[in-house]
C-alpha positions, 0 to 999 in steps of 0.5 A: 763947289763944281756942279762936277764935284757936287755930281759925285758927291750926291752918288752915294760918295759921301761916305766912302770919302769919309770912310777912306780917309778914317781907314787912311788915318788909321792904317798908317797909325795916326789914331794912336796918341802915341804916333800923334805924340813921337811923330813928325809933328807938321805931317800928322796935325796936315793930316787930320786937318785935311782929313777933317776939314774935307769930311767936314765939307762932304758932310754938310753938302749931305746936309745941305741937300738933305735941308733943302729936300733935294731930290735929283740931281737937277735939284742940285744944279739948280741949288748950287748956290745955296748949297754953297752959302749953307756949307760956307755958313756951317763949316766956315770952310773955304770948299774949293781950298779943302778939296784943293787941299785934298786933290788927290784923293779926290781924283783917285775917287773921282777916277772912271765917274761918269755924270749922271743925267739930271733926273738920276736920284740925289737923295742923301742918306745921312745915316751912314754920313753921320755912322761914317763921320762919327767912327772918324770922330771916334778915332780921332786924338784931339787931346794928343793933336792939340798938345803936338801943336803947342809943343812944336809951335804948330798951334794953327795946324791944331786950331785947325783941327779943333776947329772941324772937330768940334764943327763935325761933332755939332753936325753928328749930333743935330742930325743923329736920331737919338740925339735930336730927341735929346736936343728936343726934350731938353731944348723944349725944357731949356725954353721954358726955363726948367733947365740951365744952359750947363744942364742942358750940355751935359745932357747933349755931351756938349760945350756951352757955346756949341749947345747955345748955338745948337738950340737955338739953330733948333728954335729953342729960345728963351723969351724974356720972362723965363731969362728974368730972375726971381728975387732969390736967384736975383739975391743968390747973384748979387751976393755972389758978384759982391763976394766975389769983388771983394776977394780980387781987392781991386785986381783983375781976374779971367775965368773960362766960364767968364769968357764963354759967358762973353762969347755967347752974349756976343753970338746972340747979340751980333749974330756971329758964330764968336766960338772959336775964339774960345779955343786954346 
């Protein structure tokens, strides 16, 4: 990202951007599951995942400074790098391809911009980021998209939009106020084992994976005692595990929450955010 783009971004243009691009959508019809379903199916999964992917960026450049408890515009400057690493880190997102990609919109914002001197106040306001990016969220037909995609063979369009759907929501939740209460109480309870992972992503409204990787970026970890079993659960397992050897008679089987086990123990195990291998 340009100390430029950064500059524009800080002015308050975070939530306008998002704001744009939700009533963009919107107005040529795009947040109806009809329109996404009888379409040209190429252009509408082109438009959401721009759209996503550059409210995705926009988002997490506001949280980034927000983090870092950056002030002015100075602060941004001087942070450009970290910055960088913690939007590439959360999005996983090229940002200069995503404002490539979106050029346009980006000029037509950027339009009469005069920089601001370096003492100008850069302090984010992730209330109306989060109230911006939610309402697009709120619109969006993931269901309908991802469907277009394995119907027309477009299915990397809609992996990308997937992709920063689920990675917006996560965003939208750590940083909405009844939310990261949620996530405290129930990440607190998580730690000392009085709630299971399942539990805990219906409380938050969340995936396995994404609630994994939420609490622990939050510091609510279990230690070893409250992972260990006792000698009921220990035998409620293993019956389980024989039962269910016994009625494969030898054959392999794949389930969803078997992959996803094995997703999360690879997320902690190796450090890697291994999610969007979960997806269709």
């Amino acid at each position: 990202m340009s100390e430029s783009s950064a500059a524009l971004l800080c002015r308050r243009r975070a939530p306008r951007i998002i704001a744009q691009e939700d009533l963009e959508l919107r107005r040529r019809g795009l947040d109806e599951p009809a329109c996404v379903t009888h379409g040209p199916a190429l252009e509408v999964l082109q438009h959401w995942s721009r759209a996503l992917e550059l409210t995705f960026v926009v988002a997490s450049f506001e949280e980034a400074t927000a983090r870092m408890g950056l002030r002015v515009v100075a602060d941004l400057v001087r942070e450009m790098a970290r910055i960088d690493a913690f939007i590439t880190t959360v999005t996983r997102l090229d940002v200069r391809t995503v404002f490539e990609d979106n050029r346009e919109q980006m000029k037509a914002i950027a339009a009469g911009f005069v920089p601001p001197p370096l003492d100008a106040p850069a302090e984010p306001n992730m209330e109306r980021v989060v109230a911006a990016a939610k309402s697009l969220l709120d619109n969006c037909p993931i269901a309908a998209l991802e469907q277009s995609g394995a119907v027309h063979g477009l299915e990397e369009q809609a992996h990308r939009c997937r992709l920063a759907f689920d990675g917006l929501t996560a965003l939208v939740a750590r940083n909405s106020q009844p939310l990261q209460s949620a996530v405290a109480a129930a990440g607190q309870a998580y730690a000392e084992g009085r709630l299971s992972i399942d539990e805990v992503a219906a409380v938050l409204g969340s995936t396995v994976p994404d609630t994994v990787a939420l609490l622990e970026e939050q510091g609510f970890r279990r230690s070893v005692a409250g992972l260990r079993l006792n000698a009921e659960k220990r035998a409620e397992r293993l019956q389980a595990i024989r039962e269910e050897r016994l009625a494969r008679a030898g054959t392999t089987t794949a389930r969803p929450e078997w992959v996803a086990r094995e997703v999360i123990a690879s997320q902690r195990i190796e450090d890697i955010d291994a999610r969007p291998w979960l997806r269709p």
